[in-house]
C-alpha positions as CSV (number, residue, x, y, z in Angstrom):
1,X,-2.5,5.8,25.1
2,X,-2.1,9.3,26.8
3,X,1.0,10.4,26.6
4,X,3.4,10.4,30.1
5,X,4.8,13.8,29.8
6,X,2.4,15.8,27.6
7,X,-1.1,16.3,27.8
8,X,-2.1,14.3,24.3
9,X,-2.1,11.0,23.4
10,X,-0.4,7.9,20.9
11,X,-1.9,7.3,18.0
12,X,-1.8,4.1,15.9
13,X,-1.7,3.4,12.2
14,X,-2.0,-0.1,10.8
15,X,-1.2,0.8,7.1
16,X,-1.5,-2.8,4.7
17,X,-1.0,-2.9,1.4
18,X,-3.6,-5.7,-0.3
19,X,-3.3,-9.4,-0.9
20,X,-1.9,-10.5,-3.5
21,X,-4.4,-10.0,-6.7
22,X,-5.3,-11.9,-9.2
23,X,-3.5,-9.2,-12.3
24,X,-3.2,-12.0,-14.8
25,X,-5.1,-15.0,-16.0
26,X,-4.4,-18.0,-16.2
27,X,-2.6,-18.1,-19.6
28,X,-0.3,-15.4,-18.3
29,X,-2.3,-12.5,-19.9
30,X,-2.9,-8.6,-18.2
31,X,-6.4,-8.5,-17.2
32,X,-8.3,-5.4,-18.8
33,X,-9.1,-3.4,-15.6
34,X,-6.8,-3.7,-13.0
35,X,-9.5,-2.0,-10.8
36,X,-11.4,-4.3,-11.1
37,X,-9.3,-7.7,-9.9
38,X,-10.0,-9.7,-7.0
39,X,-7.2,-11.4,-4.9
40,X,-5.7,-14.6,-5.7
41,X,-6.7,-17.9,-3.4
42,X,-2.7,-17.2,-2.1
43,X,-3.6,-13.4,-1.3
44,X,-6.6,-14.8,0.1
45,X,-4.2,-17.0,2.9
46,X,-2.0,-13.8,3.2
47,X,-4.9,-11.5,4.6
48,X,-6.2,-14.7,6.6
49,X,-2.5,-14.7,8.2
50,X,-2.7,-11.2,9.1
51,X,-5.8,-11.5,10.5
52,X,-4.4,-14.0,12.9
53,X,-1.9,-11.2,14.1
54,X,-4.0,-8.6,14.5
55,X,-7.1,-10.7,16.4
56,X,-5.8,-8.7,19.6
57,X,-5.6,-5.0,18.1
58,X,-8.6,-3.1,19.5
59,X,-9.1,-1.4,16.0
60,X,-11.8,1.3,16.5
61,X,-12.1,2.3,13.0
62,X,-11.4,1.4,9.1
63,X,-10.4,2.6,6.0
64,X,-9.6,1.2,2.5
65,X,-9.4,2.5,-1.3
66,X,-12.5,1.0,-1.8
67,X,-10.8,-1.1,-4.7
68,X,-12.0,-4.9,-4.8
69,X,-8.7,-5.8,-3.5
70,X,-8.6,-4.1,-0.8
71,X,-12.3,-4.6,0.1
72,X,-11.3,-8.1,0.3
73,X,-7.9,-7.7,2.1
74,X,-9.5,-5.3,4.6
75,X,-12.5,-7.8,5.2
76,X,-10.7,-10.4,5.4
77,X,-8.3,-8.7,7.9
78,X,-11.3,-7.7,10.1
79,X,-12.3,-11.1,10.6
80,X,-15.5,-10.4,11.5
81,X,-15.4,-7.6,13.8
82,X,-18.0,-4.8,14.0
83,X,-17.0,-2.3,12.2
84,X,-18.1,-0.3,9.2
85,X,-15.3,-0.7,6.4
86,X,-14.8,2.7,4.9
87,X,-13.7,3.4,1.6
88,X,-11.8,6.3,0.6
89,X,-11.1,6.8,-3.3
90,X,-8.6,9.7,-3.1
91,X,-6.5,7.1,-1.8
92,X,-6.5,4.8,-5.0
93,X,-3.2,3.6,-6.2
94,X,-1.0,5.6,-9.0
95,X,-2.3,4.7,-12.4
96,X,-0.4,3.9,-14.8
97,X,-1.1,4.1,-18.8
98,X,-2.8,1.5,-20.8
99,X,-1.3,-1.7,-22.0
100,X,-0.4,-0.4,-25.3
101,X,1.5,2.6,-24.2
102,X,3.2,0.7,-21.5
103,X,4.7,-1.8,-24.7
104,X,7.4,0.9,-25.6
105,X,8.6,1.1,-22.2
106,X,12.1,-0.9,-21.3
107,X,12.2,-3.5,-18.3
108,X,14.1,-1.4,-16.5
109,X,12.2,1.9,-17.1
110,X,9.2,-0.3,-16.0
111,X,10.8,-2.2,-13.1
112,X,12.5,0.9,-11.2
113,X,10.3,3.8,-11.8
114,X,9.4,4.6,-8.4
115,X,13.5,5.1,-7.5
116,X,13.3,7.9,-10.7
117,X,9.8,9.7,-8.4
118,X,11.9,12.6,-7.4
119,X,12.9,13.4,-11.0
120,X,11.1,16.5,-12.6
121,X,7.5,15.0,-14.6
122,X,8.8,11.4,-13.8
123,X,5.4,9.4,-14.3
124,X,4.3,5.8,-13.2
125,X,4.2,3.3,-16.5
126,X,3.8,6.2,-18.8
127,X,1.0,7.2,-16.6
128,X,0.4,9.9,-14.0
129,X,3.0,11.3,-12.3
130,X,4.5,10.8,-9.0
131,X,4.6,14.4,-8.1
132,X,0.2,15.0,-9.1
133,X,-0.2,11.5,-7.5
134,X,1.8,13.0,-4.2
135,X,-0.9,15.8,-4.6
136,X,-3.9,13.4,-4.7
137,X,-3.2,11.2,-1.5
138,X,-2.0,13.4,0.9
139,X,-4.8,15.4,1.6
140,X,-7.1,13.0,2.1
141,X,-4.5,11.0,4.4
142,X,-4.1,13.8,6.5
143,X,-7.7,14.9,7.1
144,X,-7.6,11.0,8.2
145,X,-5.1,11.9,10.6
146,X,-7.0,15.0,12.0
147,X,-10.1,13.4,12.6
148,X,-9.3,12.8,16.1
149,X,-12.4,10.2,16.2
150,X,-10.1,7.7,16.4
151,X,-7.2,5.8,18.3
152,X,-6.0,2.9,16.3
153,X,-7.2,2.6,12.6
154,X,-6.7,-0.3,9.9
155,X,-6.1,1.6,6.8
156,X,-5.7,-0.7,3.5
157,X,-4.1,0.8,0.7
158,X,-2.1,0.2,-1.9
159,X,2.1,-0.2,-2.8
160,X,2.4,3.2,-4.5
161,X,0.0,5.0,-1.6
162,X,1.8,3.4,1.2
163,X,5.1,4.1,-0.1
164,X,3.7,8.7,-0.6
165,X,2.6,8.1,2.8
166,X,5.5,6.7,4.3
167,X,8.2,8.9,2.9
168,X,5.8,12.0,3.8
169,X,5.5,10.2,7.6
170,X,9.7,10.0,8.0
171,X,10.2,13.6,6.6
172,X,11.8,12.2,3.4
173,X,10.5,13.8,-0.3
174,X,9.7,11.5,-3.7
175,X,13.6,10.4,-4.2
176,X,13.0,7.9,-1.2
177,X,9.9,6.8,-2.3
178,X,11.6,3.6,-4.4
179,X,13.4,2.7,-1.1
180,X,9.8,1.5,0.6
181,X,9.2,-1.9,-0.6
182,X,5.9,-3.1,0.0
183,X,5.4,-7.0,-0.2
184,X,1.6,-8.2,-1.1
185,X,-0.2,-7.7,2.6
186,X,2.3,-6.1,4.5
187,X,2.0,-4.5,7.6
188,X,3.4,-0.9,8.6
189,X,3.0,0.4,11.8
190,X,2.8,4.0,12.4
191,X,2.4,6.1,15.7
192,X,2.3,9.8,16.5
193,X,1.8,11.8,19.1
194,X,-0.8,14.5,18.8
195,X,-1.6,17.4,21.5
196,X,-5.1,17.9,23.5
197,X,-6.8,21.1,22.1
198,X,-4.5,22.1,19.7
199,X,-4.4,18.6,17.4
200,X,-0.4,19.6,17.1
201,X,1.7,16.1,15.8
202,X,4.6,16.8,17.6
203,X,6.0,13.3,16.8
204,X,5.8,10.4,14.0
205,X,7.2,7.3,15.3
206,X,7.8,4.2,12.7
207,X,7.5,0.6,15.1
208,X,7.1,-1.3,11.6
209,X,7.7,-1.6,8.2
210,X,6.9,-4.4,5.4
211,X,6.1,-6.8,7.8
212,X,4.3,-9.8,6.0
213,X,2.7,-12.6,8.5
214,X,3.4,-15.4,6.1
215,X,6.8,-14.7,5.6
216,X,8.7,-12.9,8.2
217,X,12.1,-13.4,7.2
218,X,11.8,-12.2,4.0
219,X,13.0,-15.8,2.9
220,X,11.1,-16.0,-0.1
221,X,11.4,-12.4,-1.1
222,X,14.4,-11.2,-3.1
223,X,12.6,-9.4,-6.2
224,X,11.2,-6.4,-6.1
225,X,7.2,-6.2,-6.9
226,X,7.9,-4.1,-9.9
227,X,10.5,-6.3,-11.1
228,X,7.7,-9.2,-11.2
229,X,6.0,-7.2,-13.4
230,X,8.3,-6.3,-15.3
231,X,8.8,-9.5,-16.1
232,X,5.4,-10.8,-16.9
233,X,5.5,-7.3,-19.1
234,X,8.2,-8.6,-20.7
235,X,6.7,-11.9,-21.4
236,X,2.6,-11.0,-22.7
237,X,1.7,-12.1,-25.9
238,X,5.0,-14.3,-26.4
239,X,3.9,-17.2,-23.5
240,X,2.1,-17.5,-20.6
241,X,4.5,-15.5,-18.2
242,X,5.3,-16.2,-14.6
243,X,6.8,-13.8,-12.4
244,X,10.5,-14.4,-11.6
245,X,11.1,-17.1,-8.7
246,X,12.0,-15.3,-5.7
């Protein structure tokens, strides 16, 4: 929209993280490559709900990690519409270290790591570190907001990305980054106001945040993602884990 009192326009930012994915098999184990899971049938009717919601969103263009989960989300999200699905791998989730250095970590060191981001070399599951992470998102998010090609873009991401952008997008460093839950196929909605000629943001305005079509209350959500994990972390190898009951 062009703006009433300025000569620019509002900008739109759908920013999902992916469906829920398919992490562990089905005797509880960690799957090898997490880059390389697919969503679970129940992500799969998470993006089909969001789909639903945003059938009347004149999206003009696309973006995702290119990750098979959020290919799928994004896809699935489209519904059909003609539009090339871009894939951007700056944009990747934080990585975290391999299963076997991730075993001397503590549930709670593993569970609530991203409220420690802001802490000087703090890293994610003995893995890279928020601050280098920080340094390899954020570029490529904000030539993505430069490219003034554009007017409302679907951008499917990932927890840890969402929650760089976010804090960046209200002004807020790495020791808010914890505070930004993002469910499996959320929705954030992000507007700004950018000037003719110049490209000047002047404003960043936050309509939404963790907004999940198939569960808008929240009912069924008490734990955190991480502390899910956690959990099944604590549990390989011993049974096959479930995630704590929300």
């Amino acid at each position: 929209m062009q703006l009433p009192f300025e000569n620019g326009r509002r900008r739109r930012i759908y920013l999902m993280r992916h469906a829920e994915a398919a992490y562990y098999d089905e005797a509880g184990a960690r799957r090898p490559d997490p880059r390389a899971v697919e969503l679970t049938p129940k992500g799969r009717a998470e993006a089909l709900a969001m789909s639903d919601w945003l059938a009347p969103v004149p999206l003009d263009r696309a973006i995702c990690s290119g990750l098979p989960r959020t290919v799928e989300t994004a896809t699935i999200v489209l519904g059909g519409r003609d539009l090339t699905l871009e894939r951007q791998e700056a944009l990747e989730e934080i990585r975290g270290a391999g299963m076997d250095a991730r075993v001397a970590l503590s549930p709670v060191e593993y569970a609530y790591a991203m409220f420690r981001a802001g802490e000087p070399g703090a890293q994610f599951a003995a893995g890279e570190a928020f601050a280098a992470f920080e340094a390899r998102i954020m570029p490529a998010f904000i030539d993505i907001l430069q490219d003034t090609g554009w007017t409302n873009l679907l951008l499917v991401c990932h927890g840890g990305t969402n929650r760089a952008i976010l804090t960046w997008f209200m002004g807020l460093g790495l020791d808010a980054f914890g505070q930004f839950e993002q469910d499996s196929c959320c929705l954030n909605i992000l507007d700004f106001d950018q000037l003719a000629g110049t490209g000047l943001i002047t404003r960043r305005i936050l309509r939404g945040l963790n907004i999940t079509a198939y569960d808008t209350a929240k009912t069924n959500a008490r734990y955190l993602t991480m502390e899910g994990f956690a959990q099944r972390h604590v549990e390989a190898g011993t049974q096959p884990a479930k995630p704590p009951k929300s």
